[in-house]
C-alpha positions in Angstrom: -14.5 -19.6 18.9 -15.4 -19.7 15.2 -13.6 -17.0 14.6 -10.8 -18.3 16.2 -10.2 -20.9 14.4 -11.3 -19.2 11.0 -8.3 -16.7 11.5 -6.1 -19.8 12.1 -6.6 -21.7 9.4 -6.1 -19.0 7.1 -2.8 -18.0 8.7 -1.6 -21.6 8.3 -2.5 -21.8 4.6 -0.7 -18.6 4.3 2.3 -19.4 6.0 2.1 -22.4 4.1 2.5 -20.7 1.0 5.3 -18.6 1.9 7.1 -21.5 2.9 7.3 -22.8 -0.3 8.3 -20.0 -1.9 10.7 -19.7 0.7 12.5 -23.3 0.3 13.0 -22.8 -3.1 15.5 -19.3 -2.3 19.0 -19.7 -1.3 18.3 -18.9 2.5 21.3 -15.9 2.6 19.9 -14.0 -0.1 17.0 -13.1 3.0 19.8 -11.8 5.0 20.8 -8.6 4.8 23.0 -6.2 7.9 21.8 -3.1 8.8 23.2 0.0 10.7 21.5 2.8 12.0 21.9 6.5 13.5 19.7 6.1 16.4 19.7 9.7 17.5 17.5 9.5 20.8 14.9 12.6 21.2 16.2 13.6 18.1 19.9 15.2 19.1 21.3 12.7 21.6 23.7 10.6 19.7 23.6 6.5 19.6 24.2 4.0 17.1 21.8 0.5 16.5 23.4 -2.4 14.5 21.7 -6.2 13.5 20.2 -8.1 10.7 17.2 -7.9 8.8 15.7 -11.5 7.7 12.9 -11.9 5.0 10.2 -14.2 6.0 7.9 -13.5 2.5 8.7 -11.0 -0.2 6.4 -10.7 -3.0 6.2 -7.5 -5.5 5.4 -4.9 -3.5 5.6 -6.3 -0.3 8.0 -7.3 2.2 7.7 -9.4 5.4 10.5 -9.3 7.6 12.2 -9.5 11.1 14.6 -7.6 12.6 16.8 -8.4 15.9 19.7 -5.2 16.8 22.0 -3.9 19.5 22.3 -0.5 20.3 22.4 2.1 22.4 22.8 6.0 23.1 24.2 8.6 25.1 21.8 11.3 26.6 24.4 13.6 28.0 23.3 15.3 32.2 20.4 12.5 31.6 21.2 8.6 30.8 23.1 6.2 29.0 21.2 3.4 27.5 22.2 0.1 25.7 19.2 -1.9 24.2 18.5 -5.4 22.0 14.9 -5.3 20.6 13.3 -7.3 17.7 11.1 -6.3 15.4 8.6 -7.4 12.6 7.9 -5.3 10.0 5.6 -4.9 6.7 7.2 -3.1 4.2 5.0 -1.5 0.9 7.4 -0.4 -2.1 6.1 1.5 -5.0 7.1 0.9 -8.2 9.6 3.3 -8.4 12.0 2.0 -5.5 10.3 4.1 -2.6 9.1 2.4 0.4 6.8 2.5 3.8 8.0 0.3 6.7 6.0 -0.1 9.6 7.5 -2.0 12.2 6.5 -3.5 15.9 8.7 -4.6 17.9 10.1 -5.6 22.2 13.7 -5.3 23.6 15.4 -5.0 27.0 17.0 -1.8 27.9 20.0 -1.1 30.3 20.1 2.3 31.6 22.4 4.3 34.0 22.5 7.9 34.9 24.8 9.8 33.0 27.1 11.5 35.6 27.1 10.7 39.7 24.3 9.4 41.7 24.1 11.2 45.2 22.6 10.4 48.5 21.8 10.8 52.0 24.1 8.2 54.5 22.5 7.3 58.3 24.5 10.3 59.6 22.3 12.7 57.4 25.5 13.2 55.0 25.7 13.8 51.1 27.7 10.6 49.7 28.3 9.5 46.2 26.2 6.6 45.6 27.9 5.4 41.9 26.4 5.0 38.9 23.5 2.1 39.1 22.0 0.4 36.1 19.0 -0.4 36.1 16.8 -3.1 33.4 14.0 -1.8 31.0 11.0 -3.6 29.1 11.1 -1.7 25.2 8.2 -2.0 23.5 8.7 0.3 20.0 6.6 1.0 17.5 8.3 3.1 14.2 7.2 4.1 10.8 10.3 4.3 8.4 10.7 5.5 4.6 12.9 4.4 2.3 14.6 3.8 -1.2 15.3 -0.1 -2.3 18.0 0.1 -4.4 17.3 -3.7 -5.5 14.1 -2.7 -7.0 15.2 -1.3 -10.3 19.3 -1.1 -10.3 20.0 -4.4 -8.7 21.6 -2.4 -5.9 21.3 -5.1 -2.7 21.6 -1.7 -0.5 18.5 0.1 1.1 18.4 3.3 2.7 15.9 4.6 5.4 14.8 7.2 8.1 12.2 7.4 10.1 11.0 7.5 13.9 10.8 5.0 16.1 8.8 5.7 19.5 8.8 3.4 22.2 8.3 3.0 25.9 10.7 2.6 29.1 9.0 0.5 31.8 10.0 0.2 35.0 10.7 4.3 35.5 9.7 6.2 38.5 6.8 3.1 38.7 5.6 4.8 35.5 6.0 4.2 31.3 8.8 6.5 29.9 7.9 7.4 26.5 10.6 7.6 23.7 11.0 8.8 20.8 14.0 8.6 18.4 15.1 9.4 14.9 16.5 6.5 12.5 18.6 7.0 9.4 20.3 4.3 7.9 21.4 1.4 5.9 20.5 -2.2 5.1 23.1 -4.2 2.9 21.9 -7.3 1.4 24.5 -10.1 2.1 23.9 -12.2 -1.2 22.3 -9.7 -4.3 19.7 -12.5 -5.8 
């Protein structure tokens, strides 16, 4: 229990901090709009939108959270729509690169992609539609990147990376996913 309350007290001091380094930034210079090629398994197309918010930023590091739509288009398999959220912790060298690890949850819609067949009373083959079915997404992804704010006072970033995560709810069992990520972040107000 020690420990317990050990850990907390240091993450409220910390927090603390950050919060007044935070009220003293104009709060839209912490947004910034993202998009991303979210290309499913690698080669299936899709397409993730949101915003990325700063919680703390401090030389070389970046705390921030993430919310996005998206979705993607597994042709003779699935079509999925998702909206997840994510923390991340992003490291940037000196010379603009970065590392972002992020961990994050979302809901997932799914339907087959193409017709749904099966058996009536009479023992005959009828079309059945297309029936969506809802998805827990945990995800997990590991990104690189160049911060163009670093050293050109670009507000623009640019990553890829993969991002695996997990379908519950499928055949009883967990679905893992993986999916490749290349794209942009656009900082709304350049500080």
């Amino acid at each position: 229990m020690n420990k317990f309350r050990l850990v907390f007290i240091v993450l409220l001091i910390t927090l603390s901090s950050s919060a007044q380094e935070i009220e003293t930034e104009d709060q839209y210079s912490k947004l910034a709009i993202k998009l991303d090629y979210f290309g499913e398994l690698v080669l299936h197309p899709g397409f993730a939108a949101g915003v990325d918010y700063t919680l703390a930023k401090r030389k070389w590091f970046n705390l921030h959270w993430d919310s996005e739509l998206g979705g993607y288009i597994h042709k003779w398999n699935n079509n999925a729509l998702f909206l997840q959220t994510s923390i991340g912790t992003r490291f940037i060298t000196s010379f603009s690169a970065y590392v972002d690890i992020n961990v994050g949850v979302g809901y997932m819609l799914s339907s087959p992609n193409g017709e749904v067949y099966s058996l009536n009373d009479q023992g005959d083959l009828t079309t059945k539609g297309r029936p969506y079915t809802s998805h827990f997404k945990p995800s997990l992804s590991l990104m690189f990147g160049w911060d163009g704010k670093r050293k050109r006072n670009i507000p623009l970033t640019i990553h890829f990376g993969i991002e695996a995560s997990m379908q519950t709810g499928f055949n009883n069992v967990l679905l893992p996913h993986a999916a490749l990520r290349v794209g942009v972040t656009y900082q709304l107000k350049n500080r």
